[in-house]
C-alpha positions as CSV (number, residue, x, y, z in Angstrom):
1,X,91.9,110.9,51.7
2,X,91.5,107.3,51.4
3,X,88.9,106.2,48.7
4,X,86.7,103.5,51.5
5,X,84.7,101.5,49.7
6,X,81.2,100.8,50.6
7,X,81.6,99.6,54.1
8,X,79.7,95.7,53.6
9,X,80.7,94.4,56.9
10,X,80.9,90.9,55.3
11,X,83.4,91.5,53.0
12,X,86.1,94.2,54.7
13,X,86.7,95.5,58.3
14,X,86.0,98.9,59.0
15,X,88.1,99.5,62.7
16,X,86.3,102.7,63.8
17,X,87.5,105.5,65.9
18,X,90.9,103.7,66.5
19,X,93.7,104.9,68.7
20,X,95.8,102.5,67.7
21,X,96.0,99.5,65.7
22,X,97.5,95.8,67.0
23,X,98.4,94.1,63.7
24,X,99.0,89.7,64.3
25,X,101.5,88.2,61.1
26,X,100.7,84.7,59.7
27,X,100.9,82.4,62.8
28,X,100.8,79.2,60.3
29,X,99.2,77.0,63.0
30,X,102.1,77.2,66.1
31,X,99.6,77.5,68.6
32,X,102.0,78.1,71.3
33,X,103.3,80.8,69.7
34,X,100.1,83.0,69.4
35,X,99.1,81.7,73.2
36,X,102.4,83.6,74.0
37,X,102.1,86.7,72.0
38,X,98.3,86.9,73.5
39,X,99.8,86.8,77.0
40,X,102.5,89.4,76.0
41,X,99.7,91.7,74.1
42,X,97.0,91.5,76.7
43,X,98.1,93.7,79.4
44,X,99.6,96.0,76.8
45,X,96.1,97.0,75.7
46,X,95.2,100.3,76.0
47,X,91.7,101.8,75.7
48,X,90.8,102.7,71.7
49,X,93.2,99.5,70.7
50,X,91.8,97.9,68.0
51,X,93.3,94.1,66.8
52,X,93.5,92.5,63.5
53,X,94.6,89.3,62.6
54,X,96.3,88.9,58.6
55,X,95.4,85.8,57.7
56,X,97.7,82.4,56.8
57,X,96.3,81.1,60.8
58,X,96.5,77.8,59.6
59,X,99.1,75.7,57.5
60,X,102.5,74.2,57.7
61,X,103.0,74.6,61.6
62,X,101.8,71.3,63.8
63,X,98.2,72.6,65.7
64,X,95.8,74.7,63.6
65,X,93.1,73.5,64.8
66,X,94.5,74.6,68.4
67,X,95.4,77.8,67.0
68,X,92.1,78.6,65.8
69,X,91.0,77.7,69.4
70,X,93.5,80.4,71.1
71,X,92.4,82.9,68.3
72,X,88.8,82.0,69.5
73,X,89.3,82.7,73.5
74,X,91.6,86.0,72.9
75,X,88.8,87.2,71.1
76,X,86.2,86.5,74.1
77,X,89.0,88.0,76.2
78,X,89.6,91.4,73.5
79,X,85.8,92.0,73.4
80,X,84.9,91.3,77.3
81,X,87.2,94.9,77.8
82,X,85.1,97.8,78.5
83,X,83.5,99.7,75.8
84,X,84.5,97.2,73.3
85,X,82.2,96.2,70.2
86,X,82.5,93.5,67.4
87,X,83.8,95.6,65.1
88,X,86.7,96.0,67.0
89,X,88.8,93.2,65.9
90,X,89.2,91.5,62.4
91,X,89.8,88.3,61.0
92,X,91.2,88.6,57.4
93,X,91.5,85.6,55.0
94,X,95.0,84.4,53.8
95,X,96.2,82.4,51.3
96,X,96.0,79.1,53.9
97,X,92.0,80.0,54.6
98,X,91.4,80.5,51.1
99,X,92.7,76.9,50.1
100,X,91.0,75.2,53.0
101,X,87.9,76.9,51.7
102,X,89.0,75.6,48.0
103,X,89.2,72.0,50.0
104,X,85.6,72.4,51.2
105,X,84.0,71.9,48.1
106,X,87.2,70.2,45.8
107,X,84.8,67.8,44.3
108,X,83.6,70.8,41.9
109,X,87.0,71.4,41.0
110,X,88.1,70.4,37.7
111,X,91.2,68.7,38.1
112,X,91.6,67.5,42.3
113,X,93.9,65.0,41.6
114,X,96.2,68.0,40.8
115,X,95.1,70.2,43.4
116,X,94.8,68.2,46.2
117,X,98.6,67.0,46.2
118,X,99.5,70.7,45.2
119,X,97.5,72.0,48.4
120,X,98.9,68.6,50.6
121,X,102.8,70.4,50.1
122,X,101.6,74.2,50.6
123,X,100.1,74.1,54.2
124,X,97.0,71.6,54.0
125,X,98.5,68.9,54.9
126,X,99.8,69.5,58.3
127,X,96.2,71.4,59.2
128,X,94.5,68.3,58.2
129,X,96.5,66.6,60.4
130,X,95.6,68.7,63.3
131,X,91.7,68.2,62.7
132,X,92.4,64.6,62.5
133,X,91.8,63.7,59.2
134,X,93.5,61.5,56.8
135,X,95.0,63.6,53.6
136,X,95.7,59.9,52.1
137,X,91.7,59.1,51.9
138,X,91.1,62.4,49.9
139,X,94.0,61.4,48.0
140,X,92.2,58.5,47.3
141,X,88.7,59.9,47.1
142,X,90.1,62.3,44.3
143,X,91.0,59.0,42.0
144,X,87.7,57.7,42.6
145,X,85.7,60.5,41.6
146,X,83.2,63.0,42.8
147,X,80.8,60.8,44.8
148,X,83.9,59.7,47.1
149,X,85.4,63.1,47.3
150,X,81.8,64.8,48.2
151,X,81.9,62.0,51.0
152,X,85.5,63.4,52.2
153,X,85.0,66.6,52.1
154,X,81.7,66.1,54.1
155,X,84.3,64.8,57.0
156,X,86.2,68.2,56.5
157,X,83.4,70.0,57.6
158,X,82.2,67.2,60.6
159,X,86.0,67.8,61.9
160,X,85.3,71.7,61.8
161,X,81.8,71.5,63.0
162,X,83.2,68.8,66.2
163,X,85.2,72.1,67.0
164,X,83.5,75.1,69.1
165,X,83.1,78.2,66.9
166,X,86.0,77.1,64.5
167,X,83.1,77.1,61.3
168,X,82.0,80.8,63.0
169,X,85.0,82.1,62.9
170,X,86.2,80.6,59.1
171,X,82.9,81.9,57.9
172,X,83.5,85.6,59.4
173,X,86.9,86.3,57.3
174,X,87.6,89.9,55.8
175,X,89.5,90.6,52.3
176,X,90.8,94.0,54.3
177,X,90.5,96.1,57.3
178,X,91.1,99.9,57.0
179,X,90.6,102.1,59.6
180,X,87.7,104.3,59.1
181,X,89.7,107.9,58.9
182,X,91.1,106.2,55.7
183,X,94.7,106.1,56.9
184,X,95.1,102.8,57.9
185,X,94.9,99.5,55.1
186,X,95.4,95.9,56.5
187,X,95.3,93.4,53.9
188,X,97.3,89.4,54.0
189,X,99.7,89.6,50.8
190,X,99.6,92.9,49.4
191,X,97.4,94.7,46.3
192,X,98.1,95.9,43.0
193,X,98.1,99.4,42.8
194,X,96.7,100.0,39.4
195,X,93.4,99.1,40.5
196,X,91.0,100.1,43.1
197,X,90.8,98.5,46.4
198,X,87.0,97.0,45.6
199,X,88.5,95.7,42.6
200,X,91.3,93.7,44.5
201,X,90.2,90.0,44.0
202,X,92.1,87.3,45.3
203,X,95.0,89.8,45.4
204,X,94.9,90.3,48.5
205,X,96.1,86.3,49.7
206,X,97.7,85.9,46.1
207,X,99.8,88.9,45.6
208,X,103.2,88.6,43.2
209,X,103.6,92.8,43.9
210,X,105.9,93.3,47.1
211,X,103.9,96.5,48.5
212,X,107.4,98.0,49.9
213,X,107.8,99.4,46.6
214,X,104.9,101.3,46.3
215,X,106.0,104.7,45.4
216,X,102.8,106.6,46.2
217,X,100.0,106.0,48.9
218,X,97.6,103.5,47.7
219,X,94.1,104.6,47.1
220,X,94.7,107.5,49.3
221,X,95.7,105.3,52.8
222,X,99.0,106.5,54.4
223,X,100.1,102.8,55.5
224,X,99.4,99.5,53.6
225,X,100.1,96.9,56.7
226,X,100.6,93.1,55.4
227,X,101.0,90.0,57.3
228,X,103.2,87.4,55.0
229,X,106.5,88.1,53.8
230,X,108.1,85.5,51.1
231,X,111.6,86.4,52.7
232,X,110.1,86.5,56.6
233,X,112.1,89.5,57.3
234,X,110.4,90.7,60.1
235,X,109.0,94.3,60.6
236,X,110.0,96.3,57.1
237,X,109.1,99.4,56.7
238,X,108.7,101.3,53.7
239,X,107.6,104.9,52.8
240,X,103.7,103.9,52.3
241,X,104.0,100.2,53.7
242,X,105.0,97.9,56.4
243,X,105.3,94.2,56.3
244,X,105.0,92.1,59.5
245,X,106.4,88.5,59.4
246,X,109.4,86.7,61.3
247,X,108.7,83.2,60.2
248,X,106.3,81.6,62.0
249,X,105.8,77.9,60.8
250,X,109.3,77.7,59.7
251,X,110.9,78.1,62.7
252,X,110.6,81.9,63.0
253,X,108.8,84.0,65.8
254,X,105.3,84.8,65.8
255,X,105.5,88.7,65.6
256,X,102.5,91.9,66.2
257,X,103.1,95.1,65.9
258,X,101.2,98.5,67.4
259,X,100.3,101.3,64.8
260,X,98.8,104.4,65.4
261,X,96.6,106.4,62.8
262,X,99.5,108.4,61.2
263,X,100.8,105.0,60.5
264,X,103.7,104.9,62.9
265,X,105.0,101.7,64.4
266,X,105.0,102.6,68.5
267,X,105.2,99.0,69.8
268,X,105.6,95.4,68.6
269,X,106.1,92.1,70.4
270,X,107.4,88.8,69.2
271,X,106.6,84.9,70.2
């Protein structure tokens, strides 16, 4: 039996009484992608389906900030179905949401003329672009100091705010979702094994461990589902994991697949 840990709705998702589990790879801000994999998912719903979403929505692909939009009305849509609840679907943070949250506040950061450029080349840059705002000012900003850079990070959070339920939803990101039988773990980038799943840290969107090698159930779940793949191979299954990603933001497909609580793959779609 899976070891849950205390179930703080703030930190993980806990999808209760699941039939089966949609699992969403790292859409990396190709709106039209995850507009077509919703219209491909939607009447495949069954009652007891349960959705989650692993992270990396944003970076590198032309229109996060439309993505985060189509993530936004599929959810309306997901929890407007009969007997459906909030818990119900989960948002987990990524490596891309964790930067943009590092962006938020860069002026406390010790070094942002090193970070800034470092975060411009690994996905920032192009969801910047989408909310409109000019990575050369912060560039800027970071030479002249903090008072500048509080100023442009102030206009990160006016471009958010100027977008309906975008802060909401960046605010409501998970580390994890398991399943509440304990068979089921979602997480972005994988987790190291030699320590417990409350003790994961930033693990789970910076993970060097590829989680197809676990030899042994982690923490007692019978599936560790992930949602980035270095290689963006696809669907990969291993004994006690599965990793979901075709590519998407460099020129791959946008791919979900359908899991049911013994961890078996019995449906997937691609975008």
């Amino acid at each position: 039996m899976a070891a849950i840990p205390p179930c703080d709705s703030e930190i993980y998702g806990r999808l209760q009484r699941a039939r089966r589990v949609w699992a969403v790879a790292s859409i990396h801000g190709e709106a039209h992608r995850v507009v077509a994999l919703h219209a491909r998912m939607a009447p495949k719903l069954n009652a007891g389906d349960r959705l989650v979403y692993l992270g990396n929505f944003t970076g590198f692909g032309p229109s996060a900030a439309s993505t985060l939009d189509a993530l936004i009305l599929f959810r309306r849509l997901f929890l407007a179905r009969r007997n459906a609840f909030v818990g119900d679907i989960a948002f987990l943070r990524g490596s891309q949401e964790e930067m943009w949250q590092k962006l938020l506040e860069l002026q406390f950061a010790p070094n942002p003329r090193e970070v800034l450029p470092w975060m411009l080349d690994h996905g920032m840059g192009a969801t910047l672009e989408s909310y409109g705002v000019d990575a050369k000012q912060g560039l800027s900003a970071a030479r002249d100091g903090v008072l500048s850079l509080t100023r442009w990070t102030a206009g990160l959070r006016a471009a958010i705010e100027a977008r309906s339920g975008h802060r909401q939803l960046m605010t409501s990101l998970r580390r994890a979702a398991f399943t509440d039988d304990g068979a089921l773990l979602f997480v972005h980038a994988g987790v190291n094994p030699l320590k417990p799943l409350d003790l994961q840290g930033d693990t789970f969107w910076w993970c060097d461990r590829d989680i197809l090698q676990l030899d042994a159930p982690f923490a007692g779940y019978k599936r560790v589902v992930r949602g980035i793949d270095p290689h963006h191979s696809g669907i990969v299954e291993g004994r006690y994991a599965v990793s979901i990603d075709g590519g998407s933001g460099f020129g791959g497909p946008l791919m979900a697949a359908c899991f049911t609580p013994d961890g078996s793959i019995v449906d997937h779609i691609e975008a």
